[in-house]
matplotlib code that plots the C-alpha trace (Angstrom):
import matplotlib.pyplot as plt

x = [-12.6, -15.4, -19.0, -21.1, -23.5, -27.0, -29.1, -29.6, -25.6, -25.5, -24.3, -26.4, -29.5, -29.0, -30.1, -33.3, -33.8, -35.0, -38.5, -37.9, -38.6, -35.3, -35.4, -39.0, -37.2, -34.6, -36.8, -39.6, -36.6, -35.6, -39.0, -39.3, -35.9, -38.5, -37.2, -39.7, -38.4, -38.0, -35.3, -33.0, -34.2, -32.2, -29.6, -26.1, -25.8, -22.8, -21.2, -19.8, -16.8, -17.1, -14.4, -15.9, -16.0, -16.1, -13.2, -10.9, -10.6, -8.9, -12.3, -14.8, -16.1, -16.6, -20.5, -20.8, -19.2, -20.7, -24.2, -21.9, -20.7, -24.7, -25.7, -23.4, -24.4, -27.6, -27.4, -26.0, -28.6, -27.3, -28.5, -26.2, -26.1, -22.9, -21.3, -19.6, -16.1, -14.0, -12.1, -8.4, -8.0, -3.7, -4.0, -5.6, -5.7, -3.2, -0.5, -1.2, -3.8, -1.1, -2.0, -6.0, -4.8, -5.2, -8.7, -10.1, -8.9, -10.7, -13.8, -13.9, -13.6, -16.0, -18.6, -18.5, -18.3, -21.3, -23.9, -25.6, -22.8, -21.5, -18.9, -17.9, -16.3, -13.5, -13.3, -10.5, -7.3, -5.9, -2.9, -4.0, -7.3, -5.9, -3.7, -6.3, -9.4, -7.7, -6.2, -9.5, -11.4, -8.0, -8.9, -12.8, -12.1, -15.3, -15.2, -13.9, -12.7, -10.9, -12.4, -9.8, -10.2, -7.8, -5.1, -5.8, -5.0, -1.7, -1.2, -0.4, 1.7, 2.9, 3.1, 4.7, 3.2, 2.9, 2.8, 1.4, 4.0, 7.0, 6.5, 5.3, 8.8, 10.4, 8.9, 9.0, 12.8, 13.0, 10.3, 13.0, 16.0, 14.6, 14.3, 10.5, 7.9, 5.1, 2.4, 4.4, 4.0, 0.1, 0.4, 2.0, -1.1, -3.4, -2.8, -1.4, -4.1, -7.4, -9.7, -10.9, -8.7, -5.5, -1.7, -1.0, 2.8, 4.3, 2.9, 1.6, -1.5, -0.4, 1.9, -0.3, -3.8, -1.2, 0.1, -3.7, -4.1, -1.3, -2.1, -5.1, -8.0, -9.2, -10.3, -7.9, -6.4, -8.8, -5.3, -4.6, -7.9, -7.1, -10.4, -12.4, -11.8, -15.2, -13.6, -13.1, -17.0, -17.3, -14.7, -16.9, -20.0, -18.0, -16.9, -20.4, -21.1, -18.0, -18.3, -21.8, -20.8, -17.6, -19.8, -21.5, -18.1, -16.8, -14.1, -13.0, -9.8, -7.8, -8.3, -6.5, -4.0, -1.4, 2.5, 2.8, 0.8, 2.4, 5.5, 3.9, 2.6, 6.3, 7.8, 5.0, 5.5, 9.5, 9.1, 7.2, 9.8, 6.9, 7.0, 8.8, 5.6, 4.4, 6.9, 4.9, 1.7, 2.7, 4.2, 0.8, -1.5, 0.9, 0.7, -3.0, -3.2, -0.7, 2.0, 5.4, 6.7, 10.0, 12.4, 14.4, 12.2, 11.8, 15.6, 15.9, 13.5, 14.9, 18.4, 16.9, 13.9, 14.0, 12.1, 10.4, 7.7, 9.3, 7.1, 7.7, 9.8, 11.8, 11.4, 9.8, 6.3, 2.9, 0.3, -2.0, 1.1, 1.2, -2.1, -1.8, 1.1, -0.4, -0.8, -0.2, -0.5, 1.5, 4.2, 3.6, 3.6, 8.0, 7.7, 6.3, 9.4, 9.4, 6.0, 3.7, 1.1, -0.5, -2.2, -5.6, -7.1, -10.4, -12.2, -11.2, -8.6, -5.0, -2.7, -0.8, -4.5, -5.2, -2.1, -1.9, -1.9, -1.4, 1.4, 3.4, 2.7, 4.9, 8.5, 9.7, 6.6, 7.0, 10.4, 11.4, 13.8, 16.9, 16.1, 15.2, 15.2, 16.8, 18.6, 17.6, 17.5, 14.4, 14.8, 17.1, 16.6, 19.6, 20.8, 23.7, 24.2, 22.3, 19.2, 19.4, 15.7, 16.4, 15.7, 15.1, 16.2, 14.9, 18.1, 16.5, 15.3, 18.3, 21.6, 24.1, 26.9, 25.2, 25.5, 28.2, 28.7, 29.8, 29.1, 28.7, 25.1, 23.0, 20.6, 17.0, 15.0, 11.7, 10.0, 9.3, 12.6, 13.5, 11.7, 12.3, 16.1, 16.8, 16.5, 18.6, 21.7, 23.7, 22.9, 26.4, 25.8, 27.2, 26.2, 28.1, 26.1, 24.1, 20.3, 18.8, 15.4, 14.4, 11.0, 9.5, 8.5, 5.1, 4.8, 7.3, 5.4, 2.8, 1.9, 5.1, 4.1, 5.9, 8.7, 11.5, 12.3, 13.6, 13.9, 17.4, 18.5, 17.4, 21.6, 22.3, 19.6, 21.1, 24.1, 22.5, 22.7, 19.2, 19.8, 21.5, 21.7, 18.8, 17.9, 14.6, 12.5, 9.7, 7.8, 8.3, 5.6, 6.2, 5.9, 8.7, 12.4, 15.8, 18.8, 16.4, 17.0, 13.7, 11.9, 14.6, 13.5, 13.6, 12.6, 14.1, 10.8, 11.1, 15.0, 16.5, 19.9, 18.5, 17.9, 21.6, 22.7, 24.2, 25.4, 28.8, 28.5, 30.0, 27.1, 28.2, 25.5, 26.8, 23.9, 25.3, 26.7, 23.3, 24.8, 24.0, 26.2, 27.2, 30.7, 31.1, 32.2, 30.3, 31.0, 29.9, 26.5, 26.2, 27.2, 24.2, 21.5, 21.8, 21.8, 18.9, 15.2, 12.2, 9.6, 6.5, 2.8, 2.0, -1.9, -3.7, -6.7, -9.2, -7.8, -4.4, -3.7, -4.9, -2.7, 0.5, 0.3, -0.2, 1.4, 4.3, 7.2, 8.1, 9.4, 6.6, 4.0, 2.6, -0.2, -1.8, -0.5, -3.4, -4.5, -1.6, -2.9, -5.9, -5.6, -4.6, -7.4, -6.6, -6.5, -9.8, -13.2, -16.3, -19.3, -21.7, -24.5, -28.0, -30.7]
y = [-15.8, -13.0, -13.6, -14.3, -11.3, -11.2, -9.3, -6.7, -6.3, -5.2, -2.2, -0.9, -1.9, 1.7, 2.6, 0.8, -1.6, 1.2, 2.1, 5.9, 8.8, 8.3, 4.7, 4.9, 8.0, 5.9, 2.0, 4.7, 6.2, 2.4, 1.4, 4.6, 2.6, -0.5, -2.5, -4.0, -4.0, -8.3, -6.9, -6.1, -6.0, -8.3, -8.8, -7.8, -3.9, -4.5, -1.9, -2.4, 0.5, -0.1, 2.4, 1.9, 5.1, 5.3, 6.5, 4.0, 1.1, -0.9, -1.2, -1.2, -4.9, -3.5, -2.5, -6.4, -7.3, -5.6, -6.9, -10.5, -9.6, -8.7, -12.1, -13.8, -11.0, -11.9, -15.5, -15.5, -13.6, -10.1, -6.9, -4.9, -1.5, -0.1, 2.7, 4.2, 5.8, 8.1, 5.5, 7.0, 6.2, 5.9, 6.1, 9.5, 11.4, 14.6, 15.0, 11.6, 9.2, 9.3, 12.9, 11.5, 8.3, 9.4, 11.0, 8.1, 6.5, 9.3, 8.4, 5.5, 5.1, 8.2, 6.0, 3.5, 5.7, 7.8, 5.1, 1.9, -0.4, -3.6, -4.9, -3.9, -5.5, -3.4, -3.2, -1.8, -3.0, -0.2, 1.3, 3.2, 2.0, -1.0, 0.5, 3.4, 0.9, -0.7, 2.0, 3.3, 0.2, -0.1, 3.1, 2.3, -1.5, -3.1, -6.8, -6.0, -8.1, -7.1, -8.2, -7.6, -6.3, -9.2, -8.6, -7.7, -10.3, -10.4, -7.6, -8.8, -7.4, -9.2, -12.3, -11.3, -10.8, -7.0, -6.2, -3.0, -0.3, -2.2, -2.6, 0.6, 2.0, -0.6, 0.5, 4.4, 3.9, 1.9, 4.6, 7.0, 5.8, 5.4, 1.3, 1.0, 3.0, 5.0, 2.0, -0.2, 2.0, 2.1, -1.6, -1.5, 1.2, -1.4, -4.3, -3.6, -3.6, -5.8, -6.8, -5.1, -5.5, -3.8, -4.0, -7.4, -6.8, -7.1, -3.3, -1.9, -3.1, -6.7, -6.4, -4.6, -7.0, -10.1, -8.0, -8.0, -11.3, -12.4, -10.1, -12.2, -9.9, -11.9, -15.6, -17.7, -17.5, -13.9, -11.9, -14.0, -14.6, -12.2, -10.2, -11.7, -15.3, -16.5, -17.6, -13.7, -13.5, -16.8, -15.5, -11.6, -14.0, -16.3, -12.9, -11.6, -14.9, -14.8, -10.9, -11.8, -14.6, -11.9, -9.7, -12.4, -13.5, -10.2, -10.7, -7.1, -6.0, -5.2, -8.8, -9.6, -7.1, -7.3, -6.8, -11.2, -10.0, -6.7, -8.9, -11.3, -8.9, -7.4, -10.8, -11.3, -8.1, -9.1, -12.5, -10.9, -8.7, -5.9, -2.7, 0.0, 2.0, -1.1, 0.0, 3.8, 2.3, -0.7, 1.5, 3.8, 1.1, -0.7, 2.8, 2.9, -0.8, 0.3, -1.4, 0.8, -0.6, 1.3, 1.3, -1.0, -3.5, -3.7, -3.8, -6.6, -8.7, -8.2, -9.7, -12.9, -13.1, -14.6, -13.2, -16.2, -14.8, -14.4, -11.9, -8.2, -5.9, -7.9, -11.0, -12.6, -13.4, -11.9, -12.3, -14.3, -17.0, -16.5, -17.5, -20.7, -21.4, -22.1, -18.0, -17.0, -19.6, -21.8, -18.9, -18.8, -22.2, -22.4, -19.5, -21.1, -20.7, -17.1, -16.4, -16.4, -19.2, -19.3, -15.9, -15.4, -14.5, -13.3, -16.9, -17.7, -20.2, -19.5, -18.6, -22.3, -23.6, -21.5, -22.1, -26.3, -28.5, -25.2, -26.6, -25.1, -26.1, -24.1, -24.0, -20.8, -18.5, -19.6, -20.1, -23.0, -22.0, -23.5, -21.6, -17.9, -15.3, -13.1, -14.9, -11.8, -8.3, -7.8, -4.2, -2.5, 1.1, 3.1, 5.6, 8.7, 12.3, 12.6, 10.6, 10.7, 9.3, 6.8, 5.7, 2.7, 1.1, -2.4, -4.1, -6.7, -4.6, -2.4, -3.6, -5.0, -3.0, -0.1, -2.0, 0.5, 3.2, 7.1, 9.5, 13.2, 15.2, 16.2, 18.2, 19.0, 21.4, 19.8, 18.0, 20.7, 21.3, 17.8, 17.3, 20.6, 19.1, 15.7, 15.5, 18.4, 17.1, 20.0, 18.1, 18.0, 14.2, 10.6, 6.7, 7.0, 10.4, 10.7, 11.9, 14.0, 15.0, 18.0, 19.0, 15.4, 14.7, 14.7, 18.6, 19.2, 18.0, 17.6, 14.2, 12.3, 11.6, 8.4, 10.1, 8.2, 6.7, 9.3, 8.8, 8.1, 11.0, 10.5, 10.6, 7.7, 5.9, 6.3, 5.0, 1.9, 3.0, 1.6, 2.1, 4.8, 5.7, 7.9, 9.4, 11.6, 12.6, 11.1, 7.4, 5.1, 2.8, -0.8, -1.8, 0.8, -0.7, 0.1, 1.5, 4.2, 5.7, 7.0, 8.5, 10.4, 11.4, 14.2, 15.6, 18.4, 21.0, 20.5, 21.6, 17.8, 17.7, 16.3, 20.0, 21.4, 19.2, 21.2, 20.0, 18.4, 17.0, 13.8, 10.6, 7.4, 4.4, 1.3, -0.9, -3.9, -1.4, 0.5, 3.7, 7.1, 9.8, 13.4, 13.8, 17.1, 17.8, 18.9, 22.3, 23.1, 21.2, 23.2, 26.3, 25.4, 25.0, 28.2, 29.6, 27.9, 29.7, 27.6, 27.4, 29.0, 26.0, 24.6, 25.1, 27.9, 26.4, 23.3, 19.4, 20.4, 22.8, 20.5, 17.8, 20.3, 20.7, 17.0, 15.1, 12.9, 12.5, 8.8, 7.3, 7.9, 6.5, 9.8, 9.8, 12.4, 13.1, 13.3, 10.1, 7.9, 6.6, 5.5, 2.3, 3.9, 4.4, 8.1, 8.9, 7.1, 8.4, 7.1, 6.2, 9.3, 9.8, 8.9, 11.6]
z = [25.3, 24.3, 25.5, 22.0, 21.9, 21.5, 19.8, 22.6, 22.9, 19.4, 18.6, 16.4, 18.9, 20.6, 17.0, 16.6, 19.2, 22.0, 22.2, 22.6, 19.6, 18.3, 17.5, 16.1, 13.9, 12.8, 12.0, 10.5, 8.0, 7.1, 6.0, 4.0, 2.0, 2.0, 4.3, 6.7, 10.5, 10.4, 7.7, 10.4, 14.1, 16.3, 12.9, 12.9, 10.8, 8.4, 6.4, 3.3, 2.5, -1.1, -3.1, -6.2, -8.5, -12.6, -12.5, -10.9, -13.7, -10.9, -8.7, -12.0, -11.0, -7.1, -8.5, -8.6, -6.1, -3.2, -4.7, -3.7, -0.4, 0.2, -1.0, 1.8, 4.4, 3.7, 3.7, 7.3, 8.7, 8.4, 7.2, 4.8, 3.8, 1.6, 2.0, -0.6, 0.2, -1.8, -4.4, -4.4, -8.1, -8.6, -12.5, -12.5, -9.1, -8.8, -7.7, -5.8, -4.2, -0.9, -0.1, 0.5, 2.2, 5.2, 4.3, 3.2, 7.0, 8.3, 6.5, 6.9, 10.7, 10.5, 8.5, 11.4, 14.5, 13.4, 11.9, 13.1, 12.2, 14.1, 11.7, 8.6, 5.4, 3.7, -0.1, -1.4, -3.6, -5.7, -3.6, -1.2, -0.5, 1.4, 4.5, 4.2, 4.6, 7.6, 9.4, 9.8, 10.4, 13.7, 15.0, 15.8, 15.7, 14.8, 13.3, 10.1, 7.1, 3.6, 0.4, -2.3, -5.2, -7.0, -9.9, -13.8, -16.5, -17.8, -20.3, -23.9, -26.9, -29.9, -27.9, -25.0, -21.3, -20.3, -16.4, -15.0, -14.8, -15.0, -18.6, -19.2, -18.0, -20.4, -23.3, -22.7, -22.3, -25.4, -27.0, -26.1, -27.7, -30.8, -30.5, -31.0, -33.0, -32.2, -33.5, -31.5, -28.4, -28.8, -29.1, -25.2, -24.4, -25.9, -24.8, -21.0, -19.1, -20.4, -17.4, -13.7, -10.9, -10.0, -11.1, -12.2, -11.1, -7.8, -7.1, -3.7, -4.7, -4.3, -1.7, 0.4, -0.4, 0.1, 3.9, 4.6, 4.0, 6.0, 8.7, 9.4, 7.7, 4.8, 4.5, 2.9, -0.2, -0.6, -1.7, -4.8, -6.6, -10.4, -10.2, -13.3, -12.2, -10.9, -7.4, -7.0, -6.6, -4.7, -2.4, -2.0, -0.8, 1.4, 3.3, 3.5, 5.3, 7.9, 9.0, 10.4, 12.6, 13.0, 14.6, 17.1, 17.9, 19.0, 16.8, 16.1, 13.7, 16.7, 18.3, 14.8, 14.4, 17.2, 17.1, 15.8, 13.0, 11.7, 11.7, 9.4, 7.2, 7.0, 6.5, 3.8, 2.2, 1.9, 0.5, -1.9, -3.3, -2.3, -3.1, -1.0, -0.5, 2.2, 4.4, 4.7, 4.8, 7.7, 9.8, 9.9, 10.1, 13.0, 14.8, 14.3, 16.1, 19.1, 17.7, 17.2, 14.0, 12.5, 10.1, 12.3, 12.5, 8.9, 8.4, 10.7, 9.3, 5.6, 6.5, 7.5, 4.5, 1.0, -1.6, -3.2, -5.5, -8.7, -9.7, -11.6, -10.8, -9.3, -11.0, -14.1, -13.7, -12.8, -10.2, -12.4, -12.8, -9.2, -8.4, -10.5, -9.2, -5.0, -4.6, -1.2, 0.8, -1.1, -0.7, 3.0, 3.4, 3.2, 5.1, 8.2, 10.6, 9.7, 11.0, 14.0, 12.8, 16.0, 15.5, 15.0, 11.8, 10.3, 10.3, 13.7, 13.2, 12.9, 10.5, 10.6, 10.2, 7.0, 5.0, 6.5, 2.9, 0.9, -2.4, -5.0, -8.3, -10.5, -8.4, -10.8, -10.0, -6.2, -5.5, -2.6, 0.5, -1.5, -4.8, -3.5, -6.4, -3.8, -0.5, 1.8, 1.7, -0.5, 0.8, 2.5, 4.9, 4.9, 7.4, 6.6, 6.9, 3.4, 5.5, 9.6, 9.6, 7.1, 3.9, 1.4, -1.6, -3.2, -4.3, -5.7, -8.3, -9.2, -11.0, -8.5, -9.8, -7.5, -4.2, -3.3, -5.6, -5.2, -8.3, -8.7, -7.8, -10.7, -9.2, -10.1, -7.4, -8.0, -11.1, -13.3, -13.5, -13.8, -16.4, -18.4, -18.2, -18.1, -21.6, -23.0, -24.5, -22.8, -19.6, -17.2, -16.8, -17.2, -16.2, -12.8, -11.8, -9.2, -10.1, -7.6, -7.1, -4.1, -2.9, -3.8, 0.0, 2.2, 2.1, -0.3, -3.7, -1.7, -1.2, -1.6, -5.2, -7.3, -8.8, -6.9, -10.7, -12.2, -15.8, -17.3, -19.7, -23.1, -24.2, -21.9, -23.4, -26.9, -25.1, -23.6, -20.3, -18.3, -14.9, -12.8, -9.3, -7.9, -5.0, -3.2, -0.7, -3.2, -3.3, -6.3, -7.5, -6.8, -10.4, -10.7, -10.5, -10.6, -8.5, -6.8, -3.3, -1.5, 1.2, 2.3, 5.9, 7.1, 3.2, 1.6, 1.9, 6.4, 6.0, 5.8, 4.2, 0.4, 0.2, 0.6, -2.3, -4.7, -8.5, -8.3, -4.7, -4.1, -3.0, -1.6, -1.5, 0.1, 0.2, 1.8, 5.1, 4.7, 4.4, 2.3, 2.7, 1.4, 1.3, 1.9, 5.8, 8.8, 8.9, 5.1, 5.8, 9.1, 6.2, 3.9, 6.4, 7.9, 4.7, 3.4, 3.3, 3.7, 0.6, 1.1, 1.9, -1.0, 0.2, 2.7, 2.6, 2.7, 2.9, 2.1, 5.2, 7.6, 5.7, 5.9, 9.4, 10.4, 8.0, 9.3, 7.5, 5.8, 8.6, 10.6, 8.3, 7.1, 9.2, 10.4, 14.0, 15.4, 14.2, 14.7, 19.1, 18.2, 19.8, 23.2, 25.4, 26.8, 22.9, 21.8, 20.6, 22.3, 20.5, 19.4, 21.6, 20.7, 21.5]

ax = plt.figure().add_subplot(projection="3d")
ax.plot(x, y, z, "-o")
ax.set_aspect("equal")
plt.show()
């Protein structure tokens, strides 16, 4: 048990607690912002990592809701001071929000090291925000806590719900083959997303907010909240209130995080039918807590976990029908001898404390243990000659006719060329070929963009044909679905074997042996590599060259190497010095 600290054990007391030049500098500078000294001496310093920007729709209410979080900071006898971060916007950053991930990380533990701060609260929700938010908050492991940025409203069209991305796909395809109209289609653009907050579809948005919230770093019930319900803004006070006592607690993120609670975010992030970018983004954040979370692990855990949310992609609903239905908890609840409930969370009880009483109201949304949507295997890592490091599918959002399946290569070298092709009608291809993207990796795009779900050529369309088998080195968005291989480690731009495939080539999937292999033999893949010439950086300067020469491949986490021990103490960074 931690010693409660006092005032003089603060943290942020080196700043303006010493009488010395530096401290009368620094209180003289905060009553310039008009802030008189009973503001904040002898009161916890908490930051607020707000990744608000106009231009990332999914955080447009985060203006607000830091003024919230302020209120409850205030309220407990704190003193708050936000910090904006750089937002990491998915619907409009190029060529993709993952290549600045593990910026914002940097920032953020940055932000924490190098100012007054004694706890912090994280705001974040739109993809990468989340494991970006936390991984840096685990490598300087202050009291933190995650306020998340909640779901959209259900889209509408003619009736009918709309869910982020996984509708958009639907209609394009059906756009495509000539089954809908163009009025129709602005209809879809319309009416799909109508309120803040981020993808109201099983996404990485939600999977990841709902793996925080399981991992112990919200309050209770924080993950589920759809962002323009009025509980979303009772929830940002109620967090400015607990990170105070946080801080005089010594609770800090790492106390929180151990190797029970990665497993219940993966369990979470499973039963959730979650999107295959969580496995990327737990791995980092594991390595950034000390904890050596691999594919393995997440394998392992997937053969023994039902998805219950039957929620888009994968299922039929969406996270507003979710919330209703018990949200999280209510999930977790049936999940209880899956998980470590005696672990520590954010409000200083335990995880069996937090979800104790939680019900299901609507047993569709929420499945029980003896109706799963899916009985296990809510994602599956597979390991062959065509992926030695691994890779992943999400069965449960594919056709089951491509559980095993072998078809012929049709190969694209990157997307340009993909999509100058996939639509021309002279196209060598059928509904048993094998799509295959190249160069879709961490360096190789760069970024490891979401073009894992490659679209199905425009003749198959006309010929019903909705689903295919399709494989890269790429990520696919969680709203995405469909028989799609990805993260094919080591990726084709390092020398990994996705980049000998040539046209024609024979690909086996068998999902339930978890293998992926190219069925050509040894010696002609030993033929192709030694005849292969690597492509040339994508960047010889600024963010990107550091991010080329550090970047990890998928399996890793794609961390930056040099980030990845943070926890270790031979690889930490002390605190700045204060002259």
């Amino acid at each position: 048990m931690k010693t409660r600290k006092t005032p003089e054990t603060l943290r942020s007391h080196r700043w303006y607690g010493v009488n010395d030049l530096r401290s009368f500098g620094h209180r003289s500078r905060t009553a310039q912002m008009g802030y008189h000294r009973s503001d904040y001496a002898g009161k916890p310093v908490i930051a607020i990592i707000n990744t608000w920007s106009d231009i990332n729709p999914c955080h447009s209410h985060f203006r607000q809701r830091a003024e919230e979080v302020k209120r409850g900071i205030w309220q407990a006898g704190g003193f708050p001071v936000e910090m904006p971060a750089i937002s990491l916007s998915e619907p409009f950053q190029k060529p993709t929000t993952m290549l600045y991930r593990n910026l914002l990380a940097m920032e953020t533990e940055e932000l924490l090291r190098s100012y007054p701060i004694d706890g912090c609260v994280l705001m974040g929700g739109c993809d990468k925000t989340t494991p970006a938010l936390i991984m840096g908050a685990l490598s300087m492991n202050l009291p933190s806590i995650f306020m998340p940025a909640g779901s959209m409203l259900r889209g509408d069209f003619k009736g009918n719900y709309l869910g982020s991305g996984s509708d958009t796909w639907k209609y394009w395809a059906e756009l495509r083959a000539g089954n809908i109209t163009e009025e129709d289609w602005q209809g879809v653009e319309e009416g799909i997303a109508r309120s803040p907050g981020h993808c109201m579809t099983m996404g990485t948005a939600s999977t990841m907010t709902s793996a925080a919230e399981a991992m112990g770093l919200t309050l209770p019930g924080a993950a589920s909240i759809p962002a323009p319900d009025s509980r979303h803004a009772q929830m940002a006070t109620l967090t400015g209130k607990r990170i105070v006592d946080m801080v005089w607690e010594d609770l800090c993120i790492r106390d929180v995080v151990d190797a029970r609670a990665i497993d219940n975010g993966v369990t979470t992030v499973l039963a959730l039918g979650g999107s295959t970018n969580a496995i990327v983004h737990m791995i980092a954040l594991a390595r950034r807590a000390g904890v050596s979370l691999d594919l393995a692990r997440f394998d392992a855990l997937a053969r023994n976990t039902p998805v219950l949310a039957n929620i888009r992609p994968s299922g039929k609903y969406l996270m507003e029908d979710f919330y209703y239905a018990g949200g999280l908890r209510g999930m977790l609840a049936q999940l209880t001898d899956l998980l470590d409930t005696s672990v520590i969370t954010a409000n200083g009880r335990t995880l069996g404390d937090n979800i104790a009483g939680a019900n299901v109201y609507h047993d569709d949304v929420i499945r029980p243990r003896s109706n799963p949507l899916v009985a296990s295997d809510g994602l599956a890592v597979l390991h062959g000659n065509l992926a030695p490091n691994g890779a992943v599918i999400k069965p449960a959002a594919m056709e089951p006719q491509f559980q095993k399946h072998s078809g012929r290569a049709v190969v694209f070298r990157d997307y340009n060329d993909m999509a100058a092709r996939i639509d021309d009608e002279n196209l060598d291809v059928d509904k048993d070929s094998v799509l295959v993207l190249q160069s879709a990796g961490p360096q190789g795009a760069p970024g490891m963009p979401e073009w894992g779900q490659l679209p199905v050529p425009k003749k198959l369309l006309a010929q019903g044909v909705r689903d295919m088998l399709r494989i890269s080195d790429a990520r696919m968005s969680g709203t995405s679905y469909g028989a799609c291989v990805l993260h094919i480690s080591p990726e084709s731009h390092v020398g990994g074997p996705l980049a000998f495939v040539q046209n024609g080539d024979v690909i086996e999937l068998d999902v339930p042996n978890r293998m992926l292999n190219l069925k050509i033999s040894d010696a002609e893949l030993e033929r192709r590599r030694a005849a292969w010439v690597p492509p040339k950086p994508h960047y010889t300067r600024g963010f990107g060259t550091l991010y080329l020469k550090h970047v990890t491949q998928a399996d890793q986490g794609c961390d930056f190497d040099f980030l990845e021990n943070g926890a270790s103490p031979e690889h930490a960074t002390a605190d700045p010095e204060i002259h």
